[in-house]
N, C-alpha and C positions, 0 to 999 in steps of 0.2 A: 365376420371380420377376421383373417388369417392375421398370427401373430408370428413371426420368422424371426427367432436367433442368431446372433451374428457374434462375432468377436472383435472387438478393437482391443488398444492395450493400452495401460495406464501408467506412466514414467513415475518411479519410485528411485531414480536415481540414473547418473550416465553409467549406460550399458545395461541396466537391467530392466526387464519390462513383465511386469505380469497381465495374464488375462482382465479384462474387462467387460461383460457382457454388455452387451443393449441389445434394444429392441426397437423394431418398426412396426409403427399403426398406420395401416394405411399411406403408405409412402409416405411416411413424417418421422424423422428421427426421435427416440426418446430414449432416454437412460433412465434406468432405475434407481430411486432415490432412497440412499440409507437408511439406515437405522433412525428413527423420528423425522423423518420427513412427510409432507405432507399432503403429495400428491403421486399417483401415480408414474408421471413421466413427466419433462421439461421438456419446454419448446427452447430451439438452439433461434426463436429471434434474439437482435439484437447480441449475438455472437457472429465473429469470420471465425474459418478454419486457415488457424496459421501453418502452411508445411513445413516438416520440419526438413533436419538437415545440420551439415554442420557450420559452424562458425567462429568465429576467437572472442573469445569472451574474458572479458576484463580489460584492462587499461594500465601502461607504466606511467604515465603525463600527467595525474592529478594526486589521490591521495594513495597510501601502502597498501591499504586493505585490498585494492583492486585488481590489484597485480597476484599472481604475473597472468599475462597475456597467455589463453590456454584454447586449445583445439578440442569443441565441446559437441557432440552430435546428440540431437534432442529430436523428439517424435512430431510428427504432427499433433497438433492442438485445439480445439475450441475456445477462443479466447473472451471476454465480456468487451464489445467495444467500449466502452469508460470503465471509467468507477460507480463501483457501487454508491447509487441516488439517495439521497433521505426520503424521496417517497417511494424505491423500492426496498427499504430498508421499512420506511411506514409498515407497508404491506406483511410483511415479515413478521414483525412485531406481532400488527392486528391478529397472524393469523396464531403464533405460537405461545403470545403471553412471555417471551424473551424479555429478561430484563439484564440491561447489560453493565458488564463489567462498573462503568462509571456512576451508575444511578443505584450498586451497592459498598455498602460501610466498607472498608479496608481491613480484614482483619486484623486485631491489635500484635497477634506475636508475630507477624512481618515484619513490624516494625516496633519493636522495643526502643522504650524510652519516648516514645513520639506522642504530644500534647496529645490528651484524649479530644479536646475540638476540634483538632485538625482530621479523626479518622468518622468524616462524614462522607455520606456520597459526592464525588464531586473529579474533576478533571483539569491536568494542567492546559492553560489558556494563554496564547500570546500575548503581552501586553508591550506595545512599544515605547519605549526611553522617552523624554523628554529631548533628550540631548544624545550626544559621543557620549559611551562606554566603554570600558575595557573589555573585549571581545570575549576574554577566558574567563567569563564570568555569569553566565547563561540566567543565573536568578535574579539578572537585571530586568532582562523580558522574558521570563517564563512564571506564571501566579499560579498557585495551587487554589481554583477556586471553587467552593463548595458550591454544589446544584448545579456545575457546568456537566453536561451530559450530551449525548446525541442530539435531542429536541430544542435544548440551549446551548447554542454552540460557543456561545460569548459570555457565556454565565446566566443568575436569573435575572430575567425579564426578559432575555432572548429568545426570539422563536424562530422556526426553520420558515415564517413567514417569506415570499419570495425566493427561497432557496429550495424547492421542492427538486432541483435537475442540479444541487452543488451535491458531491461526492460526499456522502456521513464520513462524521470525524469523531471523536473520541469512543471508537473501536477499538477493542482488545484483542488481542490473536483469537481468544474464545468467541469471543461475538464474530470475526468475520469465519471462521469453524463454521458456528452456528448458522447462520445465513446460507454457506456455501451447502450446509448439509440439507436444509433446510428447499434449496434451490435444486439439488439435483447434482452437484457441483463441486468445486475442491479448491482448494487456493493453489497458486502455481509454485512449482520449483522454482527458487533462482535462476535455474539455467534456462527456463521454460520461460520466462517474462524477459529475463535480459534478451533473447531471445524473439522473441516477439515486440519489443520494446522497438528492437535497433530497424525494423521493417523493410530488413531487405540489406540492409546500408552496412556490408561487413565492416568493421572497427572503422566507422566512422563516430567521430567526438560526440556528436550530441543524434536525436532522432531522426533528423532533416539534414543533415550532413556535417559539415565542417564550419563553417559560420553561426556562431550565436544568433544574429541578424540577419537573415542575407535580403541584402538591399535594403536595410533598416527597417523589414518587416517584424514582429515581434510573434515568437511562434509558439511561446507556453507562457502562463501563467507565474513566474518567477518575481523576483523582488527586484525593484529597480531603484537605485540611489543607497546613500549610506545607512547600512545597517547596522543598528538597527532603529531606529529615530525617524529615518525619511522614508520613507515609501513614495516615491513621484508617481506612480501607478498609471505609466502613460497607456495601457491598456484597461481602466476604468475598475480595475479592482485592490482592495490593500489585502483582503484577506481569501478564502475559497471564490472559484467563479462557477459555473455554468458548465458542465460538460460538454461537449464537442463545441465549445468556444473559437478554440483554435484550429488550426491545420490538422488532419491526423498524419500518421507515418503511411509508408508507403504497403503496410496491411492494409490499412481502415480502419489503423484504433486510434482513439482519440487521448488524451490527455497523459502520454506515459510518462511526459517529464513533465516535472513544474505540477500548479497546483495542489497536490498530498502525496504524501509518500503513502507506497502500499504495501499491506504484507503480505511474506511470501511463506510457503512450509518449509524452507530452509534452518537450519538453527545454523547461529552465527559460526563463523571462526574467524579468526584473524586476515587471515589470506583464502580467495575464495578457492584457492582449489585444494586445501585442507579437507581432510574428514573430517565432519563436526564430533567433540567430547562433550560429555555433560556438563553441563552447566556453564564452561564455559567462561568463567569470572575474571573478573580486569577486562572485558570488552571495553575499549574505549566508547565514551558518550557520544550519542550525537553530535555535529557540530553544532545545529541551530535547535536543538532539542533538548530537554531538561535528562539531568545525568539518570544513570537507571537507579532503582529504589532500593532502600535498605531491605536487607536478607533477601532479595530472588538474584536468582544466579544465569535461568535459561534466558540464554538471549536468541531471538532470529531476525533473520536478514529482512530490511524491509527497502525497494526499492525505488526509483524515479525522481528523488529530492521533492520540493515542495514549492509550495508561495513564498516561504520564508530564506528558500535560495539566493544566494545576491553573489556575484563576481566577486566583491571586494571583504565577502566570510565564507561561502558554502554554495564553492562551485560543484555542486552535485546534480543536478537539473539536465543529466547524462545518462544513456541506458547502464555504463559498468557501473556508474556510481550505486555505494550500497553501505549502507550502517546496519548495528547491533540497536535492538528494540526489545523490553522488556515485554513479554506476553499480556502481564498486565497495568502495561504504563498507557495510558490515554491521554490525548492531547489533539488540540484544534488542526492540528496538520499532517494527520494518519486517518487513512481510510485505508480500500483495499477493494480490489477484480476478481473474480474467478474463473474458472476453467473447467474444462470437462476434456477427457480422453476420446478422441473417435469410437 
C-alpha cells in the first residue's frame, strides 16, 4: 500500500496559513490525528468541501457586535454537514473515557462566595415562564440544574432516548476540543463557518436568503410565538430537533441557523473585525442565554443562534449573527461542527 504526502493548509487567521500535512491510503483522503487521538486517519464522510473565497462578513441591520460589514477571504474547508450528534458524541465518549465539563463539580475558587450545593455537577437548562416576563432578566428561564449533562439534556431522569440524531448540548469549548481532536478535526474560525454558513448567498440576511419564510415555509428550527412562555412550535419541536430536519444551505450543510448555537476557535471581541485581547471582560451576555460566570473572563464567539431564537427577543437565527460564550458555561442550547483543512 503506497503512502504519498501532500500538503494542504490550515487557516489560523485571515491571511495567514500554515502547512498542514495529510495523507492518502489508497485513494481515500485521511489526516492525521493529534496528539490523543484515536485512530490512525478520518474518513471525510459526512463532510462537503466548502471553497473558499472572499465574502462580507458581518452585518449593520441587526445587533453592534456584528458590524461593520468587512471583505474576509477564507481557504477552502471541510465542513461536518450538521452538528455534532449525541450518538457521535456516544461513540467518543465510549472510546476515550471523556468526561465533560458538565458532569464535573465547578471548582469552588471560580466562584467565591457561591452556596457549596450549588457547586455539583450540573448545567444551565431552559425552563419556560408561565406567563410575559421582563425580557432583561434571563433567570426567569434559565435554571442551574444539578445532574443536567450531555445524557440528560433536561435534567435527571432525562435521557437522549429518541434523540440519538439531536446535535449534543451542554458542551464546553473543552469537550467540543476534545471531540474535534479526538476525530481528526478542529473547530472552525468565525470567519471559516460564517462563511460556510451563508452557502453561497453573499450578505444575504439569513442562510436561504432574504425571507424569514419564504412562501410561509419554515426553514430552521427557531422559536415561534412570545418568548418566552409560548412556543406554538408549528414545526413539531419546543426544544433540540433532528438534524438535517430542515433545508440545507446551498453547500449541503444542514442546520447552521436555528436549532444550537455552535462553537467556534475564535475568542470574542466586541466587534468582529477586532483582534481578539485576553480575557476580554464586560462581553455583553447572551441574549437568550444565561449571563457568563463569576471570575472567568475568556470569552469566544459562538455562532448560528438557536431554538430559543424568536423575532420579538433574539433575532440571531442569521449567519453574521454571533455572541460571547464562556469556555465553560454549558447549557441546553450549545452544541458545535468541526472541520478539517484540505
Amino acid at each position: 500500500m503506497a503512502w504519498v504526502r501532500v500538503y494542504g493548509s490550515q487557516l489560523t487567521g485571515v491571511g495567514r496559513q500554515e502547512p498542514h500535512p495529510l495523507r492518502m491510503i489508497s485513494g481515500r483522503d485521511c489526516a492525521p490525528r493529534g496528539p490523543g487521538s484515536y485512530s490512525e486517519c478520518v474518513s471525510r464522510k459526512g463532510m462537503t468541501l466548502v471553497p473558499g473565497g472572499a465574502f462580507r462578513m458581518g452585518s449593520t441591520g441587526f445587533y453592534p457586535e456584528e458590524g461593520p460589514v468587512t471583505a474576509v477571504q477564507v481557504g477552502s474547508v471541510w465542513v461536518d454537514d450538521h452538528p455534532v450528534t449525541n450518538a457521535a458524541f456516544r461513540r467518543f465518549v465510549a472510546d476515550t473515557g471523556h468526561v465533560t465539563i458538565a458532569e464535573t463539580a465547578p471548582d469552588p475558587e471560580d466562584f467565591p462566595g457561591a452556596d457549596p450545593a450549588l457547586l455539583v455537577p450540573g448545567s444551565q437548562v431552559f425552563t419556560p415562564t408561565a406567563g410575559p416576563v421582563p425580557l432583561t432578566d434571563w433567570t426567569q428561564w434559565w435554571r442551574w440544574v444539578p445532574g443536567a449533562d450531555w445524557r440528560h439534556p433536561d435534567g435527571p431522569g432525562s435521557t437522549l432516548h429518541g434523540r440519538d440524531l439531536h446535535p449534543v448540548v451542554h458542551v464546553g469549548l473543552e469537550d467540543a476540543r476534545a471531540y474535534a481532536a479526538w476525530a481528526g478535526k478542529r473547530l472552525p474560525a468565525e470567519a471559516e463557518w460564517e462563511h460556510a454558513a451563508r452557502g453561497g448567498l453573499d450578505g444575504a440576511t439569513y442562510a436561504w436568503g432574504e425571507e424569514f419564510m419564504p412562501r410561509g415555509k419554515i426553514m430552521a428550527n427557531t422559536w415561534h410565538g412570545p418568548f418566552p412562555h409560548e412556543n406554538t412550535s408549528p414545526h413539531g419541536f419546543t426544544r433540540t430537533s433532528p438534524v438535517k430536519r430542515f433545508r440545507p444551505n446551498g453547500y449541503g450543510l444542514f442546520d447552521v441557523t436555528g436549532n444550537v448555537w455552535e462553537w467556534t476557535a475564535t475568542p470574542w471581541t466586541p466587534r468582529h473585525s477586532e483582534e481578539p485581547g485576553p480575557g476580554q471582560p464586560g462581553a455583553q451576555a447572551p441574549c437568550c442565554g444565561p449571563h457568563t460566570t463569576v471570575g472567568e473572563h475568556d470569552r469566544f464567539v459562538i455562532k448560528g443562534g438557536s431554538h430559543l431564537c424568536a423575532p420579538s427577543y433574539c433575532h440571531r437565527y442569521r449567519p453574521a449573527a454571533r455572541q460571547a460564550h464562556g469556555p465553560r458555561d454549558t447549557t441546553s442550547h450549545v452544541g458545535f461542527r468541526c472541520v478539517q483543512s484540505p
